[in-house]
C-alpha positions in Angstrom: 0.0 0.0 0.0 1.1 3.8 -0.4 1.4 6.1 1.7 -1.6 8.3 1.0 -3.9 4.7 1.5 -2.5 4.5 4.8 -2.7 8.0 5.9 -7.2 7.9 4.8 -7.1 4.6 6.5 -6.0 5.9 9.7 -8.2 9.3 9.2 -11.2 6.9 8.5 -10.9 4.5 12.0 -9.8 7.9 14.2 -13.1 9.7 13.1 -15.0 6.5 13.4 -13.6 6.2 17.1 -14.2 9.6 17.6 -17.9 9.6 16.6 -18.9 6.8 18.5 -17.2 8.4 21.9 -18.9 10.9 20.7 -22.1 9.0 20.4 -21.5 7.3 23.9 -20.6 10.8 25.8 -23.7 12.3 24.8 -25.6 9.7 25.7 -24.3 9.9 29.3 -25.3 13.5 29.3 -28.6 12.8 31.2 -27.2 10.8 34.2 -24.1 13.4 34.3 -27.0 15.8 34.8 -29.1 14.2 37.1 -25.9 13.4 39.5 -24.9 16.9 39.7 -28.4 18.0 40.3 -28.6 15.4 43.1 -31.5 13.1 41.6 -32.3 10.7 44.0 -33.4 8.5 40.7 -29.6 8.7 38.9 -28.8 5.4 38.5 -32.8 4.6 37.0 -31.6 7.7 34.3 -28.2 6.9 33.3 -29.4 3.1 32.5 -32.5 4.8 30.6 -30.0 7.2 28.6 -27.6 4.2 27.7 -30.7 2.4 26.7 -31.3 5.6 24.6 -28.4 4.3 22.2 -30.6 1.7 21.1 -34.2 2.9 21.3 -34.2 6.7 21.0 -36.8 8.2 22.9 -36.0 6.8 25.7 -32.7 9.4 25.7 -35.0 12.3 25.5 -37.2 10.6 28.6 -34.0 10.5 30.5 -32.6 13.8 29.7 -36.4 15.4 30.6 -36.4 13.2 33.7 -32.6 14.3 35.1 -34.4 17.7 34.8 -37.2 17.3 36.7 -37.5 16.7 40.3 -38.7 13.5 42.2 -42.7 13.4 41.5 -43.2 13.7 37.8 -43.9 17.6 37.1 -41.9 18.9 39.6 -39.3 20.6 37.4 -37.7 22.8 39.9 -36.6 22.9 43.6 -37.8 25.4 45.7 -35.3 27.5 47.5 -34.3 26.1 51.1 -34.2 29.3 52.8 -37.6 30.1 51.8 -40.6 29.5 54.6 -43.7 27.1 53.6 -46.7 29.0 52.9 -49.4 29.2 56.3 -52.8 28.4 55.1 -54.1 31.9 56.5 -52.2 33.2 53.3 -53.4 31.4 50.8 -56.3 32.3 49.3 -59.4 30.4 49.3 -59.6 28.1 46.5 -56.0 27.2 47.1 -57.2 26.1 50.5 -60.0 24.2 49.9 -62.4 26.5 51.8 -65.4 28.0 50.4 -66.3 32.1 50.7 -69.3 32.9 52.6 
């Protein structure tokens, strides 16, 4: 073989190697996400996101779950410094009681 069929063979296995890390580290992305965030479900997400690499949407169901909280909908964490909210200052129909 030449030279110049050497040189494309090696440029064809290093991007081939590249794009399949590639492949692999943004597949990880979701559990990277959801143990920096301090999911308590990480290790449910990152098997969900490598199962991504064979059926799609379940990647985007992991990277949507590493961003959400604990019960489905929650997609943010209150603050910590932040007091609950007493019934008295709630309105009404956020209490459950009914105007007389």
């Amino acid at each position: 073989m030449d030279k110049i069929a050497i040189i494309s063979l090696f440029l064809i296995f290093f991007s081939v190697i590249v794009i399949i890390l590639g492949i692999v580290e943004i597949h990880t992305y979701p559990g990277k996400i959801a143990e920096q965030r301090g999911h308590p479900q990480k290790e449910a997400i990152e098997a969900t996101s490598l199962m991504g690499l064979l059926i799609f949407p379940l990647w985007m169901l992991a990277l949507v779950w590493s961003y959400s909280g604990a019960v489905i909908g929650n997609l943010y964490t209150p603050p910590a410094n932040k007091e609950p909210e007493k019934a008295d200052d709630l309105p009404p129909a956020a209490t459950g009681q009914k105007d007389d």
